[in-house]
N, C-alpha and C positions, 0 to 999 in steps of 0.2 A: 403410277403416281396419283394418291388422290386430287381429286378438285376440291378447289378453296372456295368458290363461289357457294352458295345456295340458293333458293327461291327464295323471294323477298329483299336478296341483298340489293345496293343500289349498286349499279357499277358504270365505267366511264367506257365509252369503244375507241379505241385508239386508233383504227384505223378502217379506212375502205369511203366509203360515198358518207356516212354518218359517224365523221370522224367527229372527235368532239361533245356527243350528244352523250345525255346523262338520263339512264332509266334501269325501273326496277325490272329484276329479271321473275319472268311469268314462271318458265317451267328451266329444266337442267336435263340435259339428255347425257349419263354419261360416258354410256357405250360411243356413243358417236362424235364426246366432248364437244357438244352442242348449245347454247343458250338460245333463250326465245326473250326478249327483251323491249319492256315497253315501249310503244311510239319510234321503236328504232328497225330499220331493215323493212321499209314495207313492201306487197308485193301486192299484185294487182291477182286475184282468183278470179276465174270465166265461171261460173257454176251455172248448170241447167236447173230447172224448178223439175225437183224428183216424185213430189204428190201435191193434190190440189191444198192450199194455202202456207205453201213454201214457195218464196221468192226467189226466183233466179234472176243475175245478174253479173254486175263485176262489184265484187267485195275487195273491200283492202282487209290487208294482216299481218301482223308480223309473221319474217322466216326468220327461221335457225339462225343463228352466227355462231362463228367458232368460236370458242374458250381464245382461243390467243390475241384474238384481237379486242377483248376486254381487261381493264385491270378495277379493282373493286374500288371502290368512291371512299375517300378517307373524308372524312367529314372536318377535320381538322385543317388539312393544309387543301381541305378545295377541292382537290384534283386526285385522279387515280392514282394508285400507290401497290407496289406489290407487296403481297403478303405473308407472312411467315408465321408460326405456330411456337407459343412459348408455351412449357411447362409446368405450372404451378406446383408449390409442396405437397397438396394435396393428391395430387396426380392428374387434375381436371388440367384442359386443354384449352387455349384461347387463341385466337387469332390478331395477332398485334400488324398495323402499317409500320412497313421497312421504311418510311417516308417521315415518319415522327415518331414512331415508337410508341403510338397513342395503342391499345387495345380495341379493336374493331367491336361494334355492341352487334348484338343478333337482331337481326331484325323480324318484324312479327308480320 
């Protein structure tokens, strides 16, 4: 099954410690149907200073979240919405919210 998300989209995380929080997703992993998601999921890194004028310390960062615990941000009614793919005549392909019917724009 492909993934509907991509980089750049915005999306909503429906569940776990950052339920509710709304962020653009950085990167898409989809071997391991992964997202990395701004400002959401942070995690505490230890890093040692590897050569002289490299900082070690503890770094925050986003980790990975699964695909399932996001739905992509309809811009119309607000809130996450799942997503579905309509046809065009032309044969091009678009991604519309199950939630309003609005056409989801690509984001840059």
């Amino acid at each position: 099954m492909a993934i509907k998300i991509r980089k750049g989209d915005t999306v909503q995380v429906i569940s776990g410690d950052d339920k509710g929080k709304v962020g653009k997703v950085l990167a898409v992993d989809e071997v391991k149907q992964r997202l990395i998601v701004e400002k959401v999921n942070f995690v505490k890194r230890h890093t040692k200073a590897r050569r002289a004028g490299v900082q070690g310390g503890i770094l925050e960062r986003e980790a990975p979240i699964h695909i399932s615990n996001v739905l992509l941000f309809d811009p119309k009614s607000e809130r996450g919405a799942r997503v579905g793919v309509r046809v065009l005549k032309d044969g091009t392909r678009e991604r519309v919210s199950r939630a309003s019917g609005e056409t989801i724009p690509k984001q840059s």
